[in-house]
Legacy VTK file of the C-alpha trace (Angstrom):
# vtk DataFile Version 3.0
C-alpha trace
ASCII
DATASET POLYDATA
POINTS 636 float
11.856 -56.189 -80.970
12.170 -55.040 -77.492
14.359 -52.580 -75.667
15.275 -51.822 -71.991
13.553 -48.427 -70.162
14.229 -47.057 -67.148
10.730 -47.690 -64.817
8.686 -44.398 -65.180
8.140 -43.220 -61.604
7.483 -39.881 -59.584
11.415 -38.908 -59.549
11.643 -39.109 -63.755
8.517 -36.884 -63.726
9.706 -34.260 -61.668
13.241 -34.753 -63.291
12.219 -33.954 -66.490
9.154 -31.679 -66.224
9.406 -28.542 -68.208
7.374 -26.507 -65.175
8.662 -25.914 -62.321
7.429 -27.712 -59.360
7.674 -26.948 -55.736
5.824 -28.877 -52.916
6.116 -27.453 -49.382
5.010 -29.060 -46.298
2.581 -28.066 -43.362
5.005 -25.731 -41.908
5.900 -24.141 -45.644
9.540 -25.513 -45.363
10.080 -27.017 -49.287
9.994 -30.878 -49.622
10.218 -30.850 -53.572
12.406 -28.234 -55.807
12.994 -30.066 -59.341
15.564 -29.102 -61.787
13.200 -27.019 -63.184
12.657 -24.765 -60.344
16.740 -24.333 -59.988
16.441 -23.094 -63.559
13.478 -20.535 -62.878
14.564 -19.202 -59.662
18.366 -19.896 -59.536
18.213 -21.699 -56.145
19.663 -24.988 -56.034
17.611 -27.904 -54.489
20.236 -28.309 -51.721
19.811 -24.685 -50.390
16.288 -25.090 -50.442
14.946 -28.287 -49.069
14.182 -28.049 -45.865
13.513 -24.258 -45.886
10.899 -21.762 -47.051
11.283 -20.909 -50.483
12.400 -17.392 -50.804
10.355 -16.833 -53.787
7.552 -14.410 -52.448
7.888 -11.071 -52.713
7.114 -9.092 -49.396
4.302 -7.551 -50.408
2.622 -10.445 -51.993
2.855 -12.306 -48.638
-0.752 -11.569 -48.134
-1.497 -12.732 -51.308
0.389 -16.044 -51.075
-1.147 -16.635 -47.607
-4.786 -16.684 -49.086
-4.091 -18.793 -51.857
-2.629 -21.507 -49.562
-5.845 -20.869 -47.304
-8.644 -20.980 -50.351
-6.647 -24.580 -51.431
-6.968 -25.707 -48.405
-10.741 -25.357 -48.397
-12.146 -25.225 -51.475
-9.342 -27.164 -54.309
-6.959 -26.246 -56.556
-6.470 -22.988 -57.525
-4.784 -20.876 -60.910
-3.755 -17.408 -60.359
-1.238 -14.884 -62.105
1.411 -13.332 -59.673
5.192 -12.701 -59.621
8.157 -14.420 -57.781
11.799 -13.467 -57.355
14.348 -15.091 -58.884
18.244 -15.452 -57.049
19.293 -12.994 -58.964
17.090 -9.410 -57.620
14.617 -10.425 -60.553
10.949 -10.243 -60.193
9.359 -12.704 -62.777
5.889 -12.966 -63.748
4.389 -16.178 -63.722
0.896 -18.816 -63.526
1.044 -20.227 -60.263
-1.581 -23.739 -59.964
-1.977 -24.883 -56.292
-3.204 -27.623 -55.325
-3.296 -28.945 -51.059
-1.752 -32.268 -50.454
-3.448 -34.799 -47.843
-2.235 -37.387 -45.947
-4.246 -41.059 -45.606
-5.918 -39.567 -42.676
-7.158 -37.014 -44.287
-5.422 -33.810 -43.149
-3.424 -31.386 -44.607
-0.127 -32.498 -45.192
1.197 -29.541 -47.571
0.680 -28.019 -50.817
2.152 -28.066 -54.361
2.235 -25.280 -56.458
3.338 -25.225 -60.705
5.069 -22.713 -61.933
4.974 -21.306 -65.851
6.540 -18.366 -67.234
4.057 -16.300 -68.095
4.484 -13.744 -71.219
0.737 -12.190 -71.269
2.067 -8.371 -70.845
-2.172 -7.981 -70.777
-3.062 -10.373 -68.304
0.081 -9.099 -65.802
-0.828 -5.375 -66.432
-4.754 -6.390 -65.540
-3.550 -8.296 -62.430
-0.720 -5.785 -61.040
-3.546 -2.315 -61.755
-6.093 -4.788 -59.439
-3.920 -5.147 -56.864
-3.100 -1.505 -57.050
-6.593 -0.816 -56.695
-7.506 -3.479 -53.768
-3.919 -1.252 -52.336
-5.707 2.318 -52.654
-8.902 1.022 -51.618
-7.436 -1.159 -48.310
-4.854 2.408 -47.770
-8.548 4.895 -47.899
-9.953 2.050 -44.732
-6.996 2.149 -42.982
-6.655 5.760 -43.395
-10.276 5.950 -42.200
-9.414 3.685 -39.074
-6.316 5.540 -37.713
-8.436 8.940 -38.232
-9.740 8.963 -34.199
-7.711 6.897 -31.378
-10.506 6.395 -29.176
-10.366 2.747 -28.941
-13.507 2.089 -28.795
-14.284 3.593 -32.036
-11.538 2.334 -33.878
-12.548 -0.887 -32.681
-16.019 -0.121 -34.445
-13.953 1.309 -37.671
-12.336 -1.820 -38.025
-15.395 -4.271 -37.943
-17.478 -1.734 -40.271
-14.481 -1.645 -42.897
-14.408 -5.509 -42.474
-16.993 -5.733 -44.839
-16.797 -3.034 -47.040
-12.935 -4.431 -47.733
-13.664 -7.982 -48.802
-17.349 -7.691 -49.195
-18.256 -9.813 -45.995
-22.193 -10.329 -45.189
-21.226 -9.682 -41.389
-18.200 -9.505 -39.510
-16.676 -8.922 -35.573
-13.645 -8.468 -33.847
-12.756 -10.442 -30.822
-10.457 -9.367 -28.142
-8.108 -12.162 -25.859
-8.734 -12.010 -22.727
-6.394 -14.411 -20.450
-7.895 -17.880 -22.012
-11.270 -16.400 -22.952
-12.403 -14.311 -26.029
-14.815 -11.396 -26.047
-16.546 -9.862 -28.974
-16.309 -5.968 -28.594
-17.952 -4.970 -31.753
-19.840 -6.429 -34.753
-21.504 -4.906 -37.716
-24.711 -6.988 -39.707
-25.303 -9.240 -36.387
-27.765 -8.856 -33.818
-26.456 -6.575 -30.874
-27.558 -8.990 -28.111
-23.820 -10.731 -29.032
-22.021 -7.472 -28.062
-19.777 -8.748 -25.154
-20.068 -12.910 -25.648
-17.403 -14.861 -24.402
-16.396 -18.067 -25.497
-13.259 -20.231 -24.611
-9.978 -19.678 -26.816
-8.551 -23.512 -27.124
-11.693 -24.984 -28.329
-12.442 -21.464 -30.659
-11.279 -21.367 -34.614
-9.137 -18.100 -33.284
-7.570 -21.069 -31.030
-6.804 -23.282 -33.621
-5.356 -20.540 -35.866
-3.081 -19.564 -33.149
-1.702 -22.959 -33.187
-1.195 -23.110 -36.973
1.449 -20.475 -36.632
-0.489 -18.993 -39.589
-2.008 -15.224 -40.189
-5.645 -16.329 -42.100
-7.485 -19.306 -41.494
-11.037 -20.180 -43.569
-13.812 -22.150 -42.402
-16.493 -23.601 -44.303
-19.859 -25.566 -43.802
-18.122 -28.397 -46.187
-15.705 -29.315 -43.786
-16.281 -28.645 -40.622
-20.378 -27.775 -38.785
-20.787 -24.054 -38.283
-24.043 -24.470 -36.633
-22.863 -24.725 -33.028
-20.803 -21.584 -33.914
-22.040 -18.042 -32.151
-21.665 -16.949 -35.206
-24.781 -19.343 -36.812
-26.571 -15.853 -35.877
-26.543 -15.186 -39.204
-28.962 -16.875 -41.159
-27.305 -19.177 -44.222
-23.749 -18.575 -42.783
-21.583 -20.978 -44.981
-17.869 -19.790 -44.769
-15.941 -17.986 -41.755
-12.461 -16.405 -42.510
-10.181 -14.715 -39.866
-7.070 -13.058 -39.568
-5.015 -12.405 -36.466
-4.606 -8.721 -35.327
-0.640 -8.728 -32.909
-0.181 -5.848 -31.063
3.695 -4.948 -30.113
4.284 -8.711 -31.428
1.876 -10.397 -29.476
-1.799 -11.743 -30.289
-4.283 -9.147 -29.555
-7.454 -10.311 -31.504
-8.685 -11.590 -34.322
-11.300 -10.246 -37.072
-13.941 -12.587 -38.370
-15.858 -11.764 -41.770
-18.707 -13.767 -42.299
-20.431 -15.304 -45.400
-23.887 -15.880 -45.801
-24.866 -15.254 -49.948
-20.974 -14.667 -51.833
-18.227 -17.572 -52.301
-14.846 -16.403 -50.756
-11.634 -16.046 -52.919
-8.229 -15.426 -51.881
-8.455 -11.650 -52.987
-10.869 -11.492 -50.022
-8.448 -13.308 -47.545
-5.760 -11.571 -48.682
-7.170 -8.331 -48.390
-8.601 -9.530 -44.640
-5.285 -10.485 -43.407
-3.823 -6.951 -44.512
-6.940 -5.246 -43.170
-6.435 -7.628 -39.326
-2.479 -6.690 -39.601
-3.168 -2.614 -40.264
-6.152 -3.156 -37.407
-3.370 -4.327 -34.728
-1.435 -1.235 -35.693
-4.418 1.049 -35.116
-5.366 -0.620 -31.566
-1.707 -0.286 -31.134
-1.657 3.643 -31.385
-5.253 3.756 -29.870
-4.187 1.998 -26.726
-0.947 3.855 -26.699
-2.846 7.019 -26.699
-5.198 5.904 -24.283
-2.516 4.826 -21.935
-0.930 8.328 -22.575
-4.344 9.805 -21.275
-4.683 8.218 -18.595
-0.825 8.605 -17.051
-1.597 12.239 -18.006
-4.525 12.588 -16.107
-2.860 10.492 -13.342
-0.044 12.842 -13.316
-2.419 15.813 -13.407
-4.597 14.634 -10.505
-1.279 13.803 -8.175
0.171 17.492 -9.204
-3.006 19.383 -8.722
-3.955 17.545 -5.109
-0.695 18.453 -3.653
0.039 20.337 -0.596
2.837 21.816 -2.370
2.875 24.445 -5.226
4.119 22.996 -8.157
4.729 24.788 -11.536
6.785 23.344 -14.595
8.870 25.779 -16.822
9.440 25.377 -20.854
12.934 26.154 -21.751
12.406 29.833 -22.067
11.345 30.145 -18.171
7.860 30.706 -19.192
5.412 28.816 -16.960
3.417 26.329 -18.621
1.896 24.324 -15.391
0.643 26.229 -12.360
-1.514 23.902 -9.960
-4.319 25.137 -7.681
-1.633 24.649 -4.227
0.430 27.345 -5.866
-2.385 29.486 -6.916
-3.340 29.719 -3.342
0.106 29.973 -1.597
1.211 32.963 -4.073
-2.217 34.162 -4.535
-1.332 34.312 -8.477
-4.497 32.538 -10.254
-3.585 29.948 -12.853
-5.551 31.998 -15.647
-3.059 34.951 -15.026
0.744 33.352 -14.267
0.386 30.633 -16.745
2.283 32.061 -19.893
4.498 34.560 -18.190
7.787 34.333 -15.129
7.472 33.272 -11.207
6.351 35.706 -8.844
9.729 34.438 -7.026
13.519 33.853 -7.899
14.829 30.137 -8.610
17.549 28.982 -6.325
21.554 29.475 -7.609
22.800 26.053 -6.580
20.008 23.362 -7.687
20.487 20.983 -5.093
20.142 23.169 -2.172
16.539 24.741 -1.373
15.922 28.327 -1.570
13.704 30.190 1.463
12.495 33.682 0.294
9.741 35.812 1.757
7.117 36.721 -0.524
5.859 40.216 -0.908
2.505 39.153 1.329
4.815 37.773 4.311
4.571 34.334 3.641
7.682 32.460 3.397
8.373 29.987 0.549
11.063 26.741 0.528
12.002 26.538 -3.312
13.370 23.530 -5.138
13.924 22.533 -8.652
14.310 19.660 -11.241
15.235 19.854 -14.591
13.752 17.734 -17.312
16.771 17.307 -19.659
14.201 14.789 -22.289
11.786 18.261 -22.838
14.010 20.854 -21.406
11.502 21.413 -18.967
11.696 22.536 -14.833
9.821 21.328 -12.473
9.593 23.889 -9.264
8.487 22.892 -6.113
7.528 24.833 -3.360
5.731 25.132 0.043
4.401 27.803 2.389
6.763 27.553 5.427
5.829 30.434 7.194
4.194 28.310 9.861
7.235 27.128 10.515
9.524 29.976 10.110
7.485 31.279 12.528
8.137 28.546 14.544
11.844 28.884 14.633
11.727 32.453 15.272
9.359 31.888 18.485
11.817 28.685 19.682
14.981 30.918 19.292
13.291 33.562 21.650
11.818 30.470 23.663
15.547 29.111 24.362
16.710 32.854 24.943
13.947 33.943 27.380
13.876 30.400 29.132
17.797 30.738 29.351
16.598 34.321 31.128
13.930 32.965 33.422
16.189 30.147 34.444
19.137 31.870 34.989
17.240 34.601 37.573
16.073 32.179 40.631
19.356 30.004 39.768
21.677 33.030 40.445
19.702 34.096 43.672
19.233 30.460 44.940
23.032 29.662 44.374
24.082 33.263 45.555
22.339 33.345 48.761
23.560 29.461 49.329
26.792 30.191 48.883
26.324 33.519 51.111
25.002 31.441 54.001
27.581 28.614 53.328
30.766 31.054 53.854
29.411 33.466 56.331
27.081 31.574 58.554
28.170 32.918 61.562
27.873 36.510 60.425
24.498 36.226 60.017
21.855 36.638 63.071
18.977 34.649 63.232
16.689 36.985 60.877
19.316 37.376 58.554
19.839 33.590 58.135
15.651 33.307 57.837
15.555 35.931 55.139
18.152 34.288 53.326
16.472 30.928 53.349
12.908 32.080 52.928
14.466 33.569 49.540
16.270 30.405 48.498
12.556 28.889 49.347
10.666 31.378 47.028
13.264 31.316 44.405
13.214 27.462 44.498
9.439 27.544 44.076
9.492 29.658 41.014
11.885 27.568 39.429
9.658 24.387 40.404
6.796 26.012 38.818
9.120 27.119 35.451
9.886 23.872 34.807
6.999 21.810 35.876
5.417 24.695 32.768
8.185 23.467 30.428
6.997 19.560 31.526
3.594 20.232 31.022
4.022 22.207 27.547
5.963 19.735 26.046
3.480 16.540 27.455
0.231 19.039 26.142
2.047 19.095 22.450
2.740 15.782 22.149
-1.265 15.085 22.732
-0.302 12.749 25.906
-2.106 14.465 28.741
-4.167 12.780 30.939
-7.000 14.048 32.457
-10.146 13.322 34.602
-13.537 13.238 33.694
-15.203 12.313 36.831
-17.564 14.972 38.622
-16.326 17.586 41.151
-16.992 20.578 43.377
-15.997 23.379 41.057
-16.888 25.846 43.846
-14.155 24.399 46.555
-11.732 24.897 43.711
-12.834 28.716 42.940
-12.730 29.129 46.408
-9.265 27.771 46.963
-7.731 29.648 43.731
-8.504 32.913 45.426
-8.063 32.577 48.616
-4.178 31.192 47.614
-3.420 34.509 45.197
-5.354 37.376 47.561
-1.646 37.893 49.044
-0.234 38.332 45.778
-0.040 41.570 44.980
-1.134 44.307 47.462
-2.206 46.241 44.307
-4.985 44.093 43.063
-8.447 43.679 44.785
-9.469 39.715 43.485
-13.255 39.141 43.988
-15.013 35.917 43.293
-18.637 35.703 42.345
-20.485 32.365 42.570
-24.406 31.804 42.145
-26.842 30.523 44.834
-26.472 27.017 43.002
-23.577 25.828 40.791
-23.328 22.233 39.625
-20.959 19.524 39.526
-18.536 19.513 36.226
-17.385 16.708 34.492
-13.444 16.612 34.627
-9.875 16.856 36.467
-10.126 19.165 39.686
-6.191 18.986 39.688
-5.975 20.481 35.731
-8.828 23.091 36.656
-6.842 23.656 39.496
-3.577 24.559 37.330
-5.856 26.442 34.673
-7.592 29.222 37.022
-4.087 29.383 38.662
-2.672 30.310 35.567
-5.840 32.866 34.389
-5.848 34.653 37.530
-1.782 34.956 37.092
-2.220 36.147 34.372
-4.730 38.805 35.017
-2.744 40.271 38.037
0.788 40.141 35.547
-1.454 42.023 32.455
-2.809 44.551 35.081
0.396 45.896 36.442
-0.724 49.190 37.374
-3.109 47.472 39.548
-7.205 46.981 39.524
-9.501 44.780 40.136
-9.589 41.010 38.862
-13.207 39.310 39.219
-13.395 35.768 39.324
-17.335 35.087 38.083
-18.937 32.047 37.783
-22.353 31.283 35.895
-24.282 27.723 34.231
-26.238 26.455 31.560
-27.870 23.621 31.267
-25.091 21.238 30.417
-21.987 23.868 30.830
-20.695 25.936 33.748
-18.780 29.098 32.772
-15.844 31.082 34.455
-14.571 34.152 33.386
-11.634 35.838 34.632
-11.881 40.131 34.241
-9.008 42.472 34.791
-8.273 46.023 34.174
-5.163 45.465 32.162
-3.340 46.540 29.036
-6.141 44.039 27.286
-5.939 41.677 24.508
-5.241 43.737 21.217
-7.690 43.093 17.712
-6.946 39.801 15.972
-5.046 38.437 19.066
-7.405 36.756 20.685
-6.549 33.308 18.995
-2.422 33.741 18.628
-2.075 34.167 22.473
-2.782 30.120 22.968
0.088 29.618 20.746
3.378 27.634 22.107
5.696 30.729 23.170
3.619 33.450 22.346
2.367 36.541 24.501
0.159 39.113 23.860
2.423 41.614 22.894
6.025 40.983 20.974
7.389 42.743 23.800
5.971 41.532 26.141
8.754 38.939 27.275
10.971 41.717 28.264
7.838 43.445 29.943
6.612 40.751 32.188
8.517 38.224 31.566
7.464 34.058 31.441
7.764 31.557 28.673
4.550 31.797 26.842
3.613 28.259 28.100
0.805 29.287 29.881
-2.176 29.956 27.648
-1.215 26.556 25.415
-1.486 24.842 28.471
-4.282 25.751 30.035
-6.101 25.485 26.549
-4.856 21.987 26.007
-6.057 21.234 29.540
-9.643 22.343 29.178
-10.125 20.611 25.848
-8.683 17.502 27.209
-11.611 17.954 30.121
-14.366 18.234 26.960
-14.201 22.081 27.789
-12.427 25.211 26.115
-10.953 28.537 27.269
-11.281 31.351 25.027
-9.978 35.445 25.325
-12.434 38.252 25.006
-11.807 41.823 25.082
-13.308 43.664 27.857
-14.229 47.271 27.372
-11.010 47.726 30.043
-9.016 44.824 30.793
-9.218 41.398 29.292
-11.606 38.696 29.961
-10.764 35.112 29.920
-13.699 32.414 29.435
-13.496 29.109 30.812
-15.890 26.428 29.945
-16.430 22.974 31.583
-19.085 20.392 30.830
-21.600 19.414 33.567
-22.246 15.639 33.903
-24.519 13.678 32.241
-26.988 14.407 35.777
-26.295 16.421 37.695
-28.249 18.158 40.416
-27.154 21.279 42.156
-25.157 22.036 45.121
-27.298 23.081 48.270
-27.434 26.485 48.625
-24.393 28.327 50.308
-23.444 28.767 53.437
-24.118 32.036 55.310
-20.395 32.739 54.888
-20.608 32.146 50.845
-23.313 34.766 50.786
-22.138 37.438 52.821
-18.923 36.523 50.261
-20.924 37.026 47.117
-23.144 39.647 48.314
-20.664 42.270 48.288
-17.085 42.403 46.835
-14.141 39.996 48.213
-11.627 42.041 49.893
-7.685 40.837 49.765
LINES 1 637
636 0 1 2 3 4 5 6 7 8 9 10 11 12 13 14 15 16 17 18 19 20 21 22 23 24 25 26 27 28 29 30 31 32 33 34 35 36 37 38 39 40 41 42 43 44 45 46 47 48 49 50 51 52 53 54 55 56 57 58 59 60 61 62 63 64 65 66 67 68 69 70 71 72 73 74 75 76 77 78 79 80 81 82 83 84 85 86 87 88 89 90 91 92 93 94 95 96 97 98 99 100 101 102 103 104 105 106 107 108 109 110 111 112 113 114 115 116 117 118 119 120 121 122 123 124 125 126 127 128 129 130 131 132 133 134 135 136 137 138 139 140 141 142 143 144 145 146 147 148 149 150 151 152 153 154 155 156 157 158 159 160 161 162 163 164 165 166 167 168 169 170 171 172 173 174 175 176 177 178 179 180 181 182 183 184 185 186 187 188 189 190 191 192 193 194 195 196 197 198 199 200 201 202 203 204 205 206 207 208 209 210 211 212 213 214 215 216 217 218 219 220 221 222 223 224 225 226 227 228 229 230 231 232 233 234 235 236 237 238 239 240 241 242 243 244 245 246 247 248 249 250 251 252 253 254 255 256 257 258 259 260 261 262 263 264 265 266 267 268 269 270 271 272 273 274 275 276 277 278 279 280 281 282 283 284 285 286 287 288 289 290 291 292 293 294 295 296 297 298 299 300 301 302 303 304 305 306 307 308 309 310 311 312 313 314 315 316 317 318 319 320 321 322 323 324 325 326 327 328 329 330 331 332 333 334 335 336 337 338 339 340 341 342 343 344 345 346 347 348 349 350 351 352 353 354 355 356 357 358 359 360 361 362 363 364 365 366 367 368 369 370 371 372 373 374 375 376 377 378 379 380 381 382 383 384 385 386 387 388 389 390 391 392 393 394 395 396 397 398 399 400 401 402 403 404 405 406 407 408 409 410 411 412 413 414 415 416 417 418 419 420 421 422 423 424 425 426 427 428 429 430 431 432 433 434 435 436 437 438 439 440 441 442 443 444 445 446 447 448 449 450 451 452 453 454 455 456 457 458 459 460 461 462 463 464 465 466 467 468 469 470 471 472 473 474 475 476 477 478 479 480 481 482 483 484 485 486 487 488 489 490 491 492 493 494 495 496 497 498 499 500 501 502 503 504 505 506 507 508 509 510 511 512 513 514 515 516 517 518 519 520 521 522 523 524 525 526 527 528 529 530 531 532 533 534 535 536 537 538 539 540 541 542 543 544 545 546 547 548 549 550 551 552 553 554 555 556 557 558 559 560 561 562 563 564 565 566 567 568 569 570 571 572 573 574 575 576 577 578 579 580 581 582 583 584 585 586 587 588 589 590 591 592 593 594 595 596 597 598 599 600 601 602 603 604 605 606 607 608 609 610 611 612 613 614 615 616 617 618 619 620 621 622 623 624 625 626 627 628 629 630 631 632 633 634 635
């Protein structure tokens, strides 16, 4: 008797299996859900296919991850675990794996049976284990995030490899551009701290292109011998696990087998241990990057010119770098905690000047920090400066003064001549223009002073540095201001032999001009002024003596300022810009010289130095006329 049967083929079996069976492809996306499965998990095959399964709970990612791994390299594999159902439900059940293969040999998926699973024992035993492997793999992390020094977490992390999943040795590698580096190992020898290696042709490369989080080597399916980690002796099974820091590959940690076999507790618990390690070099570089803006942030705040100090949201000064230390003269060790020596300005945009109690004068600004409630206050000494203004505001008033004086005499005695020519006789009209002639020549000599201060402070003069008869120009200088003043005796004193000088006899003319001007104007009540000259071996000194008002303590450097004389009245007194000592400074420096001011024990004595040249050799001796000259003193 015979009967008709439908052919018995791969689609019955899966129809009408009792288990569940789910096969899922290289990329986990399900290939095969049977009926059974819809009944377990509640998912129909049409909103699976094609997808991965939503079966596996989070936190037994790891788990599922190192099953599909140890299948892959070592056969099929039985564990207990728990899935969830459509429903919320967790269920517990035996899960069998087993990897599929193509014809060519590679991996082409895997397929995993499902059984409900009613051993309360055998669930309890498996859920306290992974409770344990959870406290244990919780202590190492804890242990790892304890320091953020990234070196030694990096040293943590490869010494808890192998306490974690019982590893013979282990490393972590770092990516760098398309190269590895190992940056720390533990049970390998240290001459492989710091290899490099290429990361296509590398088993980190190939896990990278897997998409997956674990990958495991063995010496059955692949040589390990050309491997830098053959190091260690009887080395039969490699597993790693990539380490992503903010989302991207970072590393990867290696554990390496020599003596134990490798289950998927192990990989499991080494691809939690690499995830936790990316979050660890995460904070550590964070931290490290934190340091070093810090320090960076320090370093620019405590090199500037400018005081800075930064305020908490009381007022209380929590910053206080070494430029306003030395401005307020408040140490950092004494301000830091309490208020500023100085008040903060009212409107926040605008800068606030104040004069501190010392004399110096401060330009205050501020910026708020709204993310700490912080203030930053910036300041700088501007008492250069207010200085500055003060001494241009009396420059413009006493030039207007000095100006305005030959202008007024000049213009009135033109005019005079212009409308009453004929009144005039012929001495009158002389007078008048011999006036207009001296008045014109002070004003010449005013401004050609304004000229030359303003070329002297922009650092443009030009000078000569050839040699010249210093003598002829002492001579000349003297002989020009004896008529001065019929209230000064000027003597000039030269040796039997003076040298040559290196320089400009046209700026050494202007500078003794200016000295012995000086001396006569500081001296009004009269006196003597001695021009004397003396040399060195490569330097030829003049000095310039009167019997003045002198040059009072601690002046001796201010009066070569730009509009400063010796005295703060001393505009009204004797009038002039206070041009004349900048520029006669500037010119002797520019000549590789100097002019200094000493205070005579009556008087003042200006110093004048000029470089001889390279060789020299000495003037003849002097005439007769030059030493009756010197011999005794120079009459007006």
């Amino acid at each position: 008797m015979s009967c008709d049967r439908a052919p018995l083929n791969a689609d019955t079996v899966l129809a009408f299996s009792a288990d569940a069976i789910v096969a899922v492809d290289s990329e986990l996306r399900a290939a095969v859900w049977n009926p059974a499965a819809e009944r377990m998990f509640g998912w129909s095959a049409e909103e699976v296919l094609g997808t991965a399964p939503p079966i596996v709970p989070e936190e037994l990612l790891a788990e599922h991850h190192a099953v599909l791994e140890q299948v892959r390299a070592g056969g099929p594999l039985s564990i207990v675990s728990r899935r969830l159902r459509r429903d919320g439900n967790v269920i517990d059940v035996r899960i069998d794996t087993s990897c599929l293969f193509d014809h060519d040999g590679e991996v082409s998926g895997w397929m995993s049976v499902f059984h409900a699973y009613e051993d309360a024992n055998r669930v309890q035993a498996h859920m306290a284990e992974r409770v344990r492997l959870v406290r244990r793999l919780t202590d190492v992390v804890a242990d790892i995030n304890a320091d953020l020094d990234l070196r030694t977490v990096l040293d943590r992390i490869a010494h808890s490899l192998t306490e974690l999943t019982g590893a013979d040795a282990g490393g972590f590698v770092l990516i760098e551009d398309d190269q590895l580096r190992l940056v720390s190992l533990t049970q390998l020898s240290d001459h492989l701290h710091g290899y490099t290696a290429p990361l296509e042709s590398s088993l980190f490369g190939e896990l990278l292109r897997s998409g997956k989080t674990v990958l495991l080597a063995t010496d059955d399916t692949r040589s390990l011998n050309d491997l830098i980690w053959a190091d260690l002796d009887g080395l039969h099974t490699i597993a790693l696990g990539v380490s992503n820091v903010q989302g991207r590959p970072y590393g990867a940690l290696y554990a390496l087998y020599s003596r134990r076999k490798v289950g998927h507790i192990e990989l499991e618990l080494l691809e939690l241990l690499a995830a936790h390690a990316g979050v660890a070099l995460g904070n550590a570089m964070a931290y490290q990057e934190m340091v070093r803006q810090r320090a960076y942030e320090h370093a620019v705040v405590d090199s500037s010119a400018d005081g800075i100090a930064v305020l908490d949201a009381s007022g209380r000064i929590r910053k206080w770098n070494r430029a306003a230390a030395e401005i307020t003269g408040c140490s950092a060790s004494d301000i830091v905690g309490g208020r500023l020596p100085f008040p903060l300005p009212v409107d926040r945009d605008e800068p606030l000047k104040h004069r501190l109690d010392s004399g110096r004068w401060l330009e205050i600004l501020t910026t708020d920090i709204p993310e700490t409630d912080e203030r930053v206050i910036d300041f700088r000494d501007i008492s250069e400066a207010k200085a500055l203004e003060e001494e241009k505001d009396l420059f413009l008033a006493t030039a207007s003064h000095e100006l305005r004086t030959p202008i007024t005499a000049v213009q009135g005695f033109a005019s005079t001549l212009s409308q009453r020519w004929d009144q005039f006789d012929d001495d009158s009209r002389r007078s008048a223009v011999g006036t207009i002639a001296e008045r014109s020549s002070a004003l010449a000599r005013l401004v050609e002073n304004l000229l030359l201060g303003s070329v002297a402070g922009s650092g443009e003069l030009n000078v000569g540095s050839d040699p010249f008869d210093l003598r002829r120009v002492l001579r000349e200088i003297t002989a020009a201001f004896r008529p001065f003043s019929d209230r000064h005796r000027l003597l000039l004193q030269l040796p039997d032999q003076l040298p040559a000088v290196a320089g400009d006899p046209v700026a050494t003319d202007v500078i003794m001009g200016q000295l012995v001007e000086n001396a006569f104007k500081y001296s009004p009540d009269g006196g003597t002024v001695v021009v004397r000259a003396s040399y060195d071996c490569d330097s030829v000194v003049v000095n310039v003596e009167d019997e003045g008002i002198g040059i009072s303590p601690g002046d001796e450097e201010r009066i070569f300022g730009r509009f400063v004389q010796g005295e703060a009245g001393d505009r009204r007194r004797f009038g002039g810009i206070g041009l004349g000592l900048y520029i006669v400074r500037r010119l002797a420096r520019a000549q590789g010289g100097d002019v200094t001011a000493h205070a005579g024990e009556q008087g003042a004595r200006m110093r004048l130095t000029l470089p001889t040249p390279a060789v020299s050799v000495p003037e003849s001796a002097p005439s007769r006329a030059d030493q009756d000259a010197n011999d005794g003193p120079e009459h007006r």
